[in-house]
C-alpha positions as CSV (number, residue, x, y, z in Angstrom):
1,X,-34.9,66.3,-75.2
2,X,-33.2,63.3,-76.8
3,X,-30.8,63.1,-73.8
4,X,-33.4,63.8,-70.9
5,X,-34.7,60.3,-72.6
6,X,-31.6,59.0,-72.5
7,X,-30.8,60.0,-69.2
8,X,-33.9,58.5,-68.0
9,X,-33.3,55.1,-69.9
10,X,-30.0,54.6,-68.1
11,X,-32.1,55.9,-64.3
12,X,-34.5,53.2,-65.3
13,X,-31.8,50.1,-66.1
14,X,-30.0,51.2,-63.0
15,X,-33.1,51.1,-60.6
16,X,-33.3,47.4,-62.5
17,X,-30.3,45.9,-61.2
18,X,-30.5,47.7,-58.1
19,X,-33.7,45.8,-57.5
20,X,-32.3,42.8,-58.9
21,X,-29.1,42.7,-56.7
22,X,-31.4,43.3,-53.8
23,X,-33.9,40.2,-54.8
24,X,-30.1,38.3,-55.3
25,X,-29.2,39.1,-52.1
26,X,-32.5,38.0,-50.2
27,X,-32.4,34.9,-52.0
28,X,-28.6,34.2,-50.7
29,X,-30.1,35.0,-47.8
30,X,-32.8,33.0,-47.6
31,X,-30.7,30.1,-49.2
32,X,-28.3,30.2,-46.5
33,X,-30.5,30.6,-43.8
34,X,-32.2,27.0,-45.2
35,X,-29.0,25.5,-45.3
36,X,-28.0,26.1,-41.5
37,X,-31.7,25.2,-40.7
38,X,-30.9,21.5,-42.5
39,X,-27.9,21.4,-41.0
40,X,-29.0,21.9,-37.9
41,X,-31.8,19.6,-38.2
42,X,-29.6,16.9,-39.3
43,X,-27.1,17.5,-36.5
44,X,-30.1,16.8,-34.1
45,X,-31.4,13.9,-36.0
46,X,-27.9,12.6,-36.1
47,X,-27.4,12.9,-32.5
48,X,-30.4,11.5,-30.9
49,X,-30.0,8.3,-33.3
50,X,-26.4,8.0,-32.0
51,X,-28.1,8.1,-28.6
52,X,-30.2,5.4,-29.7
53,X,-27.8,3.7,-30.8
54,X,-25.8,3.8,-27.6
55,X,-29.0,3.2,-25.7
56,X,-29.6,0.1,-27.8
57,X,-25.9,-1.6,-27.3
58,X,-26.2,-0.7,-24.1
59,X,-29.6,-2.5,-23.6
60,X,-28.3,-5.9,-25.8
61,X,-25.0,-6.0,-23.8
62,X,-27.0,-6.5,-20.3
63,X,-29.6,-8.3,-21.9
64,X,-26.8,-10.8,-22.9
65,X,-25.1,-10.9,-19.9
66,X,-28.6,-11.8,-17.9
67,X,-28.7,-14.8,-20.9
68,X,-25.3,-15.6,-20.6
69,X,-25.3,-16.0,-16.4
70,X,-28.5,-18.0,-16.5
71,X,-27.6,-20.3,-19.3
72,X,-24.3,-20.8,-17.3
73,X,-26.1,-23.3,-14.9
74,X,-27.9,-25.6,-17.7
75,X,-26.2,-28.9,-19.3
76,X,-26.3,-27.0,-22.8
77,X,-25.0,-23.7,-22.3
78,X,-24.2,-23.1,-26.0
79,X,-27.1,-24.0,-27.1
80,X,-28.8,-21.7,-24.4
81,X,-27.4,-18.6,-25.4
82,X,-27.4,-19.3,-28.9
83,X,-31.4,-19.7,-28.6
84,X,-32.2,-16.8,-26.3
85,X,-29.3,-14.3,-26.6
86,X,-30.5,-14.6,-30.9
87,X,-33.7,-14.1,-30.6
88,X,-35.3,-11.1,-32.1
89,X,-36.9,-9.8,-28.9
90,X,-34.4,-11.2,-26.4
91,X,-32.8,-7.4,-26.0
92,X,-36.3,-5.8,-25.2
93,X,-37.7,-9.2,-23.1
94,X,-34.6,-9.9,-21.2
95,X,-33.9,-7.8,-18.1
96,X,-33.9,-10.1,-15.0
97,X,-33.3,-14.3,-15.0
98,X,-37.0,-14.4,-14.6
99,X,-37.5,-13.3,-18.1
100,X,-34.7,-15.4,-19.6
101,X,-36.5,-18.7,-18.1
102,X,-39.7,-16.7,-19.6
103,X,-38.7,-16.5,-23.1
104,X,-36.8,-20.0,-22.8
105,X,-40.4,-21.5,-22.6
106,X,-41.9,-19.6,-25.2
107,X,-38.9,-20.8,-27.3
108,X,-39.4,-24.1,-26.2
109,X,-43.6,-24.2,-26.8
110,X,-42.9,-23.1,-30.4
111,X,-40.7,-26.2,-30.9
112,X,-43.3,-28.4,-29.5
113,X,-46.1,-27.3,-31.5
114,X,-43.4,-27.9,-34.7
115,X,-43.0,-31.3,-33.3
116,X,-46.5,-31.7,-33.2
117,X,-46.9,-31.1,-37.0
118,X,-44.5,-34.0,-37.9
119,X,-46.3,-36.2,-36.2
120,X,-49.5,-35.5,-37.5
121,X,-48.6,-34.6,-40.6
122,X,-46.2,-38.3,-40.2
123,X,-49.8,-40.4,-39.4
124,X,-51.5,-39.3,-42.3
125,X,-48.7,-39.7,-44.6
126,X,-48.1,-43.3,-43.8
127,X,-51.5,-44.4,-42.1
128,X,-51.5,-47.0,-44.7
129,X,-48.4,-48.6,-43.9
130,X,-47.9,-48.6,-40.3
131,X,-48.8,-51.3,-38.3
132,X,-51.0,-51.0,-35.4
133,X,-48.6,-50.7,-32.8
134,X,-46.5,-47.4,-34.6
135,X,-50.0,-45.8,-35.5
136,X,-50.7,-46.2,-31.4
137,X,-47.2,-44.9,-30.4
138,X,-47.9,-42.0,-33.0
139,X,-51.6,-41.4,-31.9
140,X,-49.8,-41.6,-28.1
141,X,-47.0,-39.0,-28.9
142,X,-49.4,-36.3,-30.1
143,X,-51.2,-37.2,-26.6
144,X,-48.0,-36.3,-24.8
145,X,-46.9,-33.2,-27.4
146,X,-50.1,-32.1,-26.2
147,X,-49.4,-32.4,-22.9
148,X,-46.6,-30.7,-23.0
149,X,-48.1,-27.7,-24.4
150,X,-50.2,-27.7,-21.5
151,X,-47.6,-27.8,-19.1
152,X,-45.7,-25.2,-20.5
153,X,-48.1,-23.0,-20.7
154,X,-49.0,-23.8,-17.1
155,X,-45.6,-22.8,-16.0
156,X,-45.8,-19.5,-18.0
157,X,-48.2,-18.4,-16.3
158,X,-47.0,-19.9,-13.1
159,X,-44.0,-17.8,-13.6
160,X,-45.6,-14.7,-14.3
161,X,-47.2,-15.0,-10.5
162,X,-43.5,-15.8,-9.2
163,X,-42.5,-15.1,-6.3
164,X,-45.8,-14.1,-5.1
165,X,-49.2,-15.6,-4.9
166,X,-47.5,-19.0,-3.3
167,X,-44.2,-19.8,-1.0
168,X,-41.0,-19.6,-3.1
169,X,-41.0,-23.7,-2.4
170,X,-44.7,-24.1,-3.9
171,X,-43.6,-22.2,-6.6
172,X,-40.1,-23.7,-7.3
173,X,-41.9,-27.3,-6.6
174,X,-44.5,-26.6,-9.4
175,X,-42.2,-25.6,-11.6
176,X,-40.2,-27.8,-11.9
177,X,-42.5,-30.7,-11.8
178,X,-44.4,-28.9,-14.5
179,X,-41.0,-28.6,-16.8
180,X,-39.8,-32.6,-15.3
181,X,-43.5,-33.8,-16.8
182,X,-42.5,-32.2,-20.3
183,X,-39.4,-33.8,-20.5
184,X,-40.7,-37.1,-19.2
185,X,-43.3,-37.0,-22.1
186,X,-40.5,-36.6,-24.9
187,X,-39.2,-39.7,-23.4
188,X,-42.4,-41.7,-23.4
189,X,-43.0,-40.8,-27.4
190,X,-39.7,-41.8,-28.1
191,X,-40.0,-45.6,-25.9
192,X,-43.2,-46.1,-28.0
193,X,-41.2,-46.6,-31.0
194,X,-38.4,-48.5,-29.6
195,X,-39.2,-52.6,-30.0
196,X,-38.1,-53.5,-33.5
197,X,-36.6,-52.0,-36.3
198,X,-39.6,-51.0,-38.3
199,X,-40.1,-49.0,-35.2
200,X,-37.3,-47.4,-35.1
201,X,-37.6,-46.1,-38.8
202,X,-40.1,-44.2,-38.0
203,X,-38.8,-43.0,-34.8
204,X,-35.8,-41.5,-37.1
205,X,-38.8,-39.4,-38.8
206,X,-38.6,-37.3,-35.6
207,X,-36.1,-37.8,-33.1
208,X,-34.2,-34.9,-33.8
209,X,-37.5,-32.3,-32.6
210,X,-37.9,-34.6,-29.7
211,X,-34.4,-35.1,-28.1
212,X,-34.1,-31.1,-28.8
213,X,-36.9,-30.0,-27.1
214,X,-36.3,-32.6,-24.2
215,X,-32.8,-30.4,-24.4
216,X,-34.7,-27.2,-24.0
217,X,-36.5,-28.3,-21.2
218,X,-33.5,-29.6,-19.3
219,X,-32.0,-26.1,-20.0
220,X,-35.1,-24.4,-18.6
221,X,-35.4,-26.7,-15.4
222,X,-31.9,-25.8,-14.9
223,X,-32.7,-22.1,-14.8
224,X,-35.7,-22.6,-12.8
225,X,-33.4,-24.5,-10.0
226,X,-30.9,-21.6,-10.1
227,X,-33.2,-18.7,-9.7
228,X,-35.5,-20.5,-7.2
229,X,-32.1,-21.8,-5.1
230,X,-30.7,-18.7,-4.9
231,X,-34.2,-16.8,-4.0
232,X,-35.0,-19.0,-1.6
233,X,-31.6,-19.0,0.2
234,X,-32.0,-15.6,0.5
235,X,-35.1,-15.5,1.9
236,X,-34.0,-17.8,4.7
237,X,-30.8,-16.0,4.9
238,X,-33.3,-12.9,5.6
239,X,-35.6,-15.4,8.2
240,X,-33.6,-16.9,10.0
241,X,-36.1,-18.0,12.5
242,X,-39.3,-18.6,9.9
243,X,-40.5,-21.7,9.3
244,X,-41.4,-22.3,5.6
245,X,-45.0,-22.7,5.1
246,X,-44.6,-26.5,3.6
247,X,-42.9,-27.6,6.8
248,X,-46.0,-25.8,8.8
249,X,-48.7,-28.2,10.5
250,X,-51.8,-26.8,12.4
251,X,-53.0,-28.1,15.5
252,X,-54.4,-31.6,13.8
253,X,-51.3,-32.6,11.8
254,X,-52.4,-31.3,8.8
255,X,-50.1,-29.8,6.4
256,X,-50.8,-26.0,5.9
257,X,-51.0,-26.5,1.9
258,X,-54.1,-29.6,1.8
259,X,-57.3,-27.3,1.1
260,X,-60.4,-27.5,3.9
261,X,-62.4,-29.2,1.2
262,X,-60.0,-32.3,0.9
263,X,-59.2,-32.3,4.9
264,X,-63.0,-32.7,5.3
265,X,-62.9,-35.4,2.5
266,X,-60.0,-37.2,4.3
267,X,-61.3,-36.9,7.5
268,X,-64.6,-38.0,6.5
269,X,-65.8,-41.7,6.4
270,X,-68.8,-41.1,4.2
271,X,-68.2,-38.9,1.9
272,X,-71.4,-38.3,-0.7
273,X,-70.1,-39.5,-4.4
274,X,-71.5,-37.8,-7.3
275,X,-72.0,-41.0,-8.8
276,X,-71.5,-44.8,-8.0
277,X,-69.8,-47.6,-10.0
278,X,-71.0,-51.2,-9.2
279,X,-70.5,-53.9,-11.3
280,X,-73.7,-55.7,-10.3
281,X,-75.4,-53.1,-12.0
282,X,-76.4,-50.9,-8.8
283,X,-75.1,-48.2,-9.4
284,X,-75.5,-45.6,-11.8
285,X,-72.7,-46.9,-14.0
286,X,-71.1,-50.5,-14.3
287,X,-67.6,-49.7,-15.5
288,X,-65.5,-47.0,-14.3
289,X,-64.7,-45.6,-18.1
290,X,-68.4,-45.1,-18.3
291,X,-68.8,-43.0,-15.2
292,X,-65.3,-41.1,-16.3
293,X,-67.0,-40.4,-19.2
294,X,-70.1,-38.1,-17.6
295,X,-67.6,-36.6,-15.4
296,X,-68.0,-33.3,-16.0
297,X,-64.8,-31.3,-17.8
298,X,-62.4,-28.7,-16.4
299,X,-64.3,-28.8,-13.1
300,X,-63.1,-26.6,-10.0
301,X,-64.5,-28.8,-7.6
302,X,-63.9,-32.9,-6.4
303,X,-66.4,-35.0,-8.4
304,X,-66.6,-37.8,-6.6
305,X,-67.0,-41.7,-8.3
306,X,-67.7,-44.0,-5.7
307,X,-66.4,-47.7,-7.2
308,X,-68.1,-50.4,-5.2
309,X,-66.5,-54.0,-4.5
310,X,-65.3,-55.4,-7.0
311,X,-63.3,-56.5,-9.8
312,X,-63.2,-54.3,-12.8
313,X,-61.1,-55.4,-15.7
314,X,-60.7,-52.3,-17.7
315,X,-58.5,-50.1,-19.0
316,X,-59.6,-46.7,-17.5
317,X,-58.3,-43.7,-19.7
318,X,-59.1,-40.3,-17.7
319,X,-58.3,-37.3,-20.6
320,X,-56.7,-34.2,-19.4
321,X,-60.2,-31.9,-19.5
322,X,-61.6,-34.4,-16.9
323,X,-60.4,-32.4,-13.9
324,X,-60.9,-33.0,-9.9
325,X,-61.7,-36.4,-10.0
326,X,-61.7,-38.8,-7.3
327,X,-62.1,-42.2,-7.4
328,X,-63.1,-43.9,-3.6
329,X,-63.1,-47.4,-3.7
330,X,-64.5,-50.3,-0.6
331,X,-60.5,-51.0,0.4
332,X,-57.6,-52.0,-1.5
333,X,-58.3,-55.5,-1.3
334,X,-61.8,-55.2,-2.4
335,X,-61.9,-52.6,-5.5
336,X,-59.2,-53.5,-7.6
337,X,-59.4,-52.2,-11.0
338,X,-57.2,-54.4,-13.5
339,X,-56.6,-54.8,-17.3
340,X,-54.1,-56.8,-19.1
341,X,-53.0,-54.3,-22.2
342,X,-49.1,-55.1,-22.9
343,X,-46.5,-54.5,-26.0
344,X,-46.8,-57.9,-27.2
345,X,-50.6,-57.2,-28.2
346,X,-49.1,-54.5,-30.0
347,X,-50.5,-51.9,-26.8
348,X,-47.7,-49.1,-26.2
349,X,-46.5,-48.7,-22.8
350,X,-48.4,-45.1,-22.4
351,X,-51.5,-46.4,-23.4
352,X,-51.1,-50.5,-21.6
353,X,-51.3,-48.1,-18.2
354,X,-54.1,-49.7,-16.2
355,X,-55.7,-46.1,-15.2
356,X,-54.4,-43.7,-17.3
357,X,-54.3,-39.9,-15.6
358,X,-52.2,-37.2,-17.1
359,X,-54.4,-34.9,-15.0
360,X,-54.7,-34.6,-11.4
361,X,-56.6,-37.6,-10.1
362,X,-57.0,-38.3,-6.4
363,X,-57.6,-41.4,-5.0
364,X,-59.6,-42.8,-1.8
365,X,-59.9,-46.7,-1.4
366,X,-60.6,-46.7,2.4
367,X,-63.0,-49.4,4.3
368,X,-64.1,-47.9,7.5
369,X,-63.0,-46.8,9.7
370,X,-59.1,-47.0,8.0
371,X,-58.4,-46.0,4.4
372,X,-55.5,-46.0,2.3
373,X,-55.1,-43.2,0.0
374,X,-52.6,-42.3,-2.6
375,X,-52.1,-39.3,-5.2
């Protein structure tokens, strides 16, 4: 009996490590299986992010090489690339010399509005020891900072309609009078601060932000030139025999790109004004400021201000939200408009401008049946 027990006591451990080499052996299974599952995992996860990789040098080397060829026709080439080829989004922006000029403006518009900062934050620091003059020529450079923001964003947007809504010519002549404008206006801040050398201490302040985004702008005009060139040789390379739309006149020797509206205004010798100046008081204004200053803002059609004979001395400032305005005088030799605001009376040259426009302004001073008109 003793040794049946026994017996079974030994049958029993044995089934135990039978069973126990068999759980052994499904868990060195089941461990090795995991480890060629990881393995294989990681080989994939390794391999598509060398892919990337590959994908992503691939993408910054042409994006560089679109940078480097566009910035290849600007007076600051180094500067150029260093900009744009080192920007963050340069390698998923740039793809064509469209979108280098593209993100060479935004560049450029972030500069500006830094610029802008100094110079307010430059007048309040020191409003109580600049003299008249410098708080005018500061006062007059966040005028023309401002302007510049406009036209840069003008020619953003300009850009994003290239080559299609207008002739390559209307679109490489706004442009780059958009991007000449800007550079003109970092030039005018600067003159403002350029008579004595009190003046010139505070032009120090911020010389540096202007002359680089005047560079900036040069660089972008320069790639706007190149691209536009090259397009439109091409396109007359392709038509040969078309006449570009500027040169086009229709049968009453109109140029194709003056709207109806203005050829009827032209054309016209009694054209209805919105309102009329008269210095004899009338009219429904007696200054020309005054009647600028009812003018309606950002409108989309002509408003009309018809300035009678006579001599108005005034400085007429016409901000850049008063839009479509036209001024139609009795004859060149009977409205004059004149003011006398120089540097000497501590004026700035921006602001001593007898009529002030940074906007479009169009002018009629005709006496029937003649007139003489300028823009």
């Amino acid at each position: 009996m003793a040794k049946i027990k026994e017996f079974l006591t030994k049958m029993s451990e044995s089934g135990k490590q039978i069973s126990t080499n068999k759980k052994h052996k499904k868990l060195f299974l089941s461990l090795f299986a995991t480890i060629l599952l990881v393995g294989a995992v990681v080989g994939i996860v390794t391999g598509v992010k060398s892919s990337k990789n590959n994908s992503d040098d691939e993408t910054n080397e042409a994006s560089h090489a679109i940078v480097k060829s566009s910035c290849s026709s600007t007076l600051y080439p180094e500067l150029c690339f260093s900009t744009l080829a080192l920007h963050p989004e340069a390698a998923k922006k740039v793809s064509s010399q469209k979108d280098a000029i593209e993100l060479s403006l935004n560049i450029t518009t972030k500069a500006v509005q830094h610029n802008f900062f100094t110079v307010e934050k430059l007048l309040k620091s020191r409003k109580n020891k600049l003299t008249k003059r410098e708080k005018g020529a500061l006062h007059d450079c966040l005028e023309t900072i401002d302007e510049t923001l406009d036209e840069l964003h003008d020619a953003v947007e300009d850009l994003h309609e290239y080559p299609n809504k207008k002739t390559l010519t209307q679109h490489a002549d706004d442009l780059k009078t958009l991007i000449s404008s800007a550079i003109t206006n970092q030039e005018t801040c600067l003159d403002g601060f350029s008579h004595d050398d009190a003046d010139k201490k505070v032009r120090k302040v911020f010389l540096a932000g202007q002359v680089h985004v005047e560079k900036l702008c040069s660089n972008a005009l320069a790639m706007i030139k190149n691209m536009t060139d090259t397009d439109i040789a091409n396109e007359m390379k392709t038509n040969v025999n078309r006449k570009l739309k500027e040169d086009v006149v229709d049968e009453h020797g109109w140029p194709e790109w003056l709207s109806v509206a203005d050829r009827r205004l032209l054309q016209s010798s009694s054209v209805t004004p919105n309102v009329v100046v008269a210095a004899d008081g009338s009219g429904n204004y007696k200054t020309v400021s005054a009647a600028v200053a009812a003018a309606p803002e950002k409108s989309s059609k002509r408003y009309v201000i018809r300035i009678k004979a006579g001599v108005y001395r005034e400085n007429v400032d016409v901000p850049k939200k008063k839009t479509n305005i036209m001024f139609m005088g009795d004859g060149r030799k009977n409205t004059i408009i004149t003011a006398s605001k120089n540097v000497v009376d501590g004026s700035t040259t921006f602001n001593s401008a007898t009529v002030g426009k940074p906007n479009s302004l169009f002018f009629l001073n005709f006496h029937v049946p003649s007139f003489y008109e300028t823009k």
